[in-house]
Residue, then its C-alpha position, 0 to 999 in steps of 0.5 A: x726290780x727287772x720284772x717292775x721295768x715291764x709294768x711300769x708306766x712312764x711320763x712319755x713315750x720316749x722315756x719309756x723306750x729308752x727304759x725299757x731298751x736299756x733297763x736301767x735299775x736303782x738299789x740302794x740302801x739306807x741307815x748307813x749312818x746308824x749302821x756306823x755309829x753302831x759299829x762305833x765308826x765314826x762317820x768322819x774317819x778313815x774306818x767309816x768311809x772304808x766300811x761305807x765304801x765295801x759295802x757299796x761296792x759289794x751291793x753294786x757288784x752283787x747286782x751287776x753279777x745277777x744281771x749278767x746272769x739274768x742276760x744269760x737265761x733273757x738276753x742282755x738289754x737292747x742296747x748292749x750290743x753297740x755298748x759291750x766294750x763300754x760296759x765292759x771297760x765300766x765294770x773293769x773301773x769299778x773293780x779296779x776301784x774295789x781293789x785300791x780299798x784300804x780296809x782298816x778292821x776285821x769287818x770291813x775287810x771280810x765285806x772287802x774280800x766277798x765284794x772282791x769276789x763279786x766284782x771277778x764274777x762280774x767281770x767273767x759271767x759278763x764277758x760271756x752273758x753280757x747284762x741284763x741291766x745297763x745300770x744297776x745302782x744309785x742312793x736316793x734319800x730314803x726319807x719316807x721309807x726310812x721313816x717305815x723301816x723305823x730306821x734312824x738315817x737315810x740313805x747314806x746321811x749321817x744323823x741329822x741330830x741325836x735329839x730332833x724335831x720333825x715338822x708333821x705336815x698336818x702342823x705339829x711336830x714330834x720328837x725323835x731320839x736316836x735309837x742306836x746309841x744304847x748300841x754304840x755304847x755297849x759296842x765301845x764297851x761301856x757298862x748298862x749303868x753308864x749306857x744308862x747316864x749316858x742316854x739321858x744326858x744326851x736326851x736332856x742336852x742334845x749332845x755327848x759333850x762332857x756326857x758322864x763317864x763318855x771318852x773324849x775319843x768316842x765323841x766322833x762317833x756321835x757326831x751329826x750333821x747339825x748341832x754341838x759336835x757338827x760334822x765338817x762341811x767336808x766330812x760329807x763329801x770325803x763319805x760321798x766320794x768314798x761311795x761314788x766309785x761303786x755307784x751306776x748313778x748318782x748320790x742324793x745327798x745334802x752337805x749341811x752347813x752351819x747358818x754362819x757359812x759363807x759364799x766362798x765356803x760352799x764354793x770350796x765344797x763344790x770345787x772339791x766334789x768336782x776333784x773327787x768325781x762326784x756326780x751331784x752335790x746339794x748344800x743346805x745352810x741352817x735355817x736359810x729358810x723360813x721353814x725347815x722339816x728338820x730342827x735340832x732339838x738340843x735345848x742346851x746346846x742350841x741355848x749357848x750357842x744362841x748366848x755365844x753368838x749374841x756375845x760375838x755380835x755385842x763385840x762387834x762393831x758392824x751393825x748388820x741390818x735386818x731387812x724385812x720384806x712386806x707388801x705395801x699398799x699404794x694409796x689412790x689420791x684422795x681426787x681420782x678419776x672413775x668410771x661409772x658402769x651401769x649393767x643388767x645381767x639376766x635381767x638383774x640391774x647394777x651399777x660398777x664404779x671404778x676408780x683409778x690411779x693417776x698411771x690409770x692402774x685400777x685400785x678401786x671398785x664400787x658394786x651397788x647391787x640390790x636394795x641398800x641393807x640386804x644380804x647382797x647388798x652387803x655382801x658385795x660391799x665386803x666382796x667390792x672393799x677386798x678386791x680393792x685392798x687387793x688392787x692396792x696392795x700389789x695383786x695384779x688385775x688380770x689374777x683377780x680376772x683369771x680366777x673370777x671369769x667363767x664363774x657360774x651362777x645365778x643371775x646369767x644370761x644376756x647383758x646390755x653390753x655390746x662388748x659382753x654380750x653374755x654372762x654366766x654370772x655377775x662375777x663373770x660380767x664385771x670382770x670381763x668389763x674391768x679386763x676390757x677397761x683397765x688390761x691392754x690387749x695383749x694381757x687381754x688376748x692371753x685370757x680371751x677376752x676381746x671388745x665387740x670391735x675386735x671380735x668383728x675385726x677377726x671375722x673380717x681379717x682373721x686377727x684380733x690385733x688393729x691394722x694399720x689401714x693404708x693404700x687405695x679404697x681397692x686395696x682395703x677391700x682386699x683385706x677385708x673380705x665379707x663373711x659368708x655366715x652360711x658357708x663359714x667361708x671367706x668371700x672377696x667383696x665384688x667390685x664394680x669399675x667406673x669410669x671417672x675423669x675420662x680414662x681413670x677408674x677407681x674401685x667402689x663396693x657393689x651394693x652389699x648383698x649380706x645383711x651383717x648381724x651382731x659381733x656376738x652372733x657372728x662369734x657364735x656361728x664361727x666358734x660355738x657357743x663353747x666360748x662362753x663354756x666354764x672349766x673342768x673342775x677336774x682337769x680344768x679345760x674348758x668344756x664343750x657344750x652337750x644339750x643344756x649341759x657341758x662336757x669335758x673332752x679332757x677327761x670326759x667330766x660333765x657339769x651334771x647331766x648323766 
């Protein structure tokens, strides 16, 4: 795990140096929950949390002795040496905290008594080498890893359910059954025949109780963190505080709640994790969300819950109601105002109609391209009936703008538009037409798209944004030099003086000595055509033009050529 620290790659820079100064690593471990049950241990019990916490402290101790004696052959990390005493002080915490470990068996004491030894050896190589590695421990979630090493819990979570289904990402589910309870049986004594009974009962009803020939005693160590026999809300954390004390890091973890919990209820569990030390919480209460990867799967069980909870509500006399939250259309009024665009793009004619809200919100558009009952014809009615659903129903207008400007195909070119001079397509020409309509400019300046008039007025001013003209005819020529279009540079406007009324004197333009082109040739010269260029279908910055084609100077894509 030191050695990876060398070749890995990190998200910047900083992140990196400070990795590779201070070195920090992360093992852990997974199926602490089965590894209990198989012990017969319950996850919520005194004999649990005292084997959970030795085996911390022993893994932790182990790799903070081989990181110290790593220091002595490499040195000690960067950082160690403005940082000994503290780390030093760390380590004589963590082996104090081993040593207030009450153990309660015969196992959980000979893992105590070698995770003492480790923590002394810690404390006497470091006090000598120092330590290669300024953390060493933490416990993530094990989900994916858990599931290759056939493992039946991650991390330090307990079951989530002896019978379970997990949503496949590709739809479906498959059913999981836990695998170390023939284990827990045998491990409590218990005969292959009853072991037998046992297991299908479980499998059937998706909990122990009253499981034939099952001890009342024994339930615990079967217990889950969802289901029939669910863990206390509290018994999670009270296994997370057991563990913290011999952790560098933090613990991923989720306390399960039932789907009853309430506010004051998890506010309980964050109060008492702050009073046990923990470094992070995380609560889930059941079925908060529409969809969950796990689900107990406890056919019986999950069935009289359902009838007991349907009983509790029949008795009550509050009527909770249920709220359902779902998109509404919003009419136009049968009169409406509307607007009528007639275009040519690439020298295909058409025609736009827009209607509008009486707030002035677009809701509808008309397209008529082609002869009536062909293919596009048809085609951009369906297209011309979705979009308007779409504007009705809440989808805002600078979404349907974003997506469909700079789209490209066939026709495009020139357009008969002094505002949209050029078009890659007749998609990227309506759009643009309906931003420049219906979007006020700020909405529109996020997408880049201006009028003519705004375009012209940044080459004058260097803004997009209207000024206010006030002050003296002198005065508005100042801010508004000429553009030299051979140089790309600003010029002031030469001014003649004349006398007028005797000793007054104004300021007037001299005779202009540039002849002004088109907006959009003026934004050519000044941006390059690249204004109009698409984006990158795979890093999706815009493209530079290349020849006929465009390059990508993101991730050096191109739009075909070679």
């Amino acid at each position: 795990m030191d050695i990876s620290i060398c070749f890995a790659d990190f998200p910047t820079e900083a992140i990196g140096q400070t990795t590779v100064d201070y070195r920090q690593l992360g093992i852990g471990y997974a199926n602490l929950g089965a590894l209990l049950m198989a012990m017969g241990l319950g996850y919520d019990s005194d004999g649990g949390r005292a084997m959970a916490a030795t085996i911390t402290s022993l893994m932790t101790g182990t790799s903070y002795k081989r990181s110290a004696e790593l220091a002595a052959v490499v040195g000690p990390y960067n950082g160690y040496a403005r940082n000994a005493e503290a780390h030093k002080r760390v380590m004589r915490k963590h082996q104090a905290a081993n040593d207030t470990v009450r153990t309660l068996g015969i196992a959980d004491g000979q893992v105590h008594k070698l995770a003492t030894q480790a923590w002394a050896d810690v404390i006497k190589l470091g006090e000598s080498n120092g330590f290669r590695n300024a953390q060493a421990s933490v416990l993530a979630p094990t989900g994916t890893i858990g599931f290759m090493m056939d493992c039946d819990t991650t991390g330090i979570e307990p079951d989530f359910s002896l019978v379970k289904f997990k949503k496949l990402v590709g739809g479906g589910s498959m059913q999981i059954v836990n695998q170390t309870i023939p284990r827990a049986l045998r491990k409590l004594g218990y005969q292959p025949e009853q072991v037998e009974a046992i297991v299908a009962y479980i499998a059937e009803h998706g909990h122990v109780i009253d499981a034939p020939g099952l001890k009342s005693e024994h339930y615990e160590v079967f217990d889950t963190a969802m289901g029939a026999r669910a863990l206390k809300p509290m018994g999670h954390v009270r296994m997370m505080a057991a563990a913290q004390p011999f952790l560098s890091g933090a613990i991923s973890k989720t306390v399960n709640l039932p789907e009853t919990a309430t506010v004051e209820e998890i506010e309980d569990i964050y109060l008492q994790s702050w009073k046990l030390g923990l470094k992070a919480t995380a609560v889930y209460r059941d079925n908060c969300k529409v969809g969950q990867p796990l689900a107990d799967g406890g056919g019986k069980a999950k069935k009289d819950a359902a009838d007991a909870a349907d009983a509790a509500a029949a008795e009550a006399t509050k009527v909770i109601e249920k709220i359902v939250y779902a998109p509404t259309r919003k009419r136009l009024p049968k009169s409406r105002v509307s607007r009528t665009t007639s275009f040519t793009v690439g020298g295909a004619e058409g025609y736009m109609t827009s209607g509008a809200h009486d707030d002035g919100e677009l809701g509808e558009i008309f397209l008529k391209l082609g002869k009536q009952g062909s293919t596009l014809a048809g085609v951009m009615d369906a297209f011309s009936i979705a979009v308007s659903i779409g504007l009705q129903y809440g989808v805002p207008l600078e979404t349907y703008v974003s997506k469909f400007t700079n789209l490209r195909f066939e026709p495009a070119g020139l357009t008969d538009d002094a505002d949209v001079r050029m078009a890659q397509s007749i998609m990227d020409y309506i759009f643009r037409r309906l931003a420049l309509d219906y979007l006020d400019f700020e909405t529109r300046q996020g997408l880049g798209i201006y009028s003519a008039d705004e375009r012209q007025r940044y080459l004058e001013t260097g803004s997009y944004e209207p000024v206010e003209e006030t002050g003296s005819a002198a005065e508005l020529i100042e801010a508004h030099p000429v553009v030299d279009i051979a140089e790309h540079d600003v010029v002031d406007a030469e001014v003649e003086t004349k006398a007028t009324h005797g000793s007054e004197a104004r300021e007037v333009p001299a005779e202009p000595a540039k002849v002004a082109h088109t907006s959009a040739e003026l934004l050519e010269q000044i941006t390059g055509t690249a204004v109009d260029s698409p984006l990158c279908f795979t890093c999706g910055t815009k493209m530079r033009p290349a020849g006929s084609c465009y390059v990508c100077e993101g991730c050096g894509s191109t739009s075909g050529c070679s």
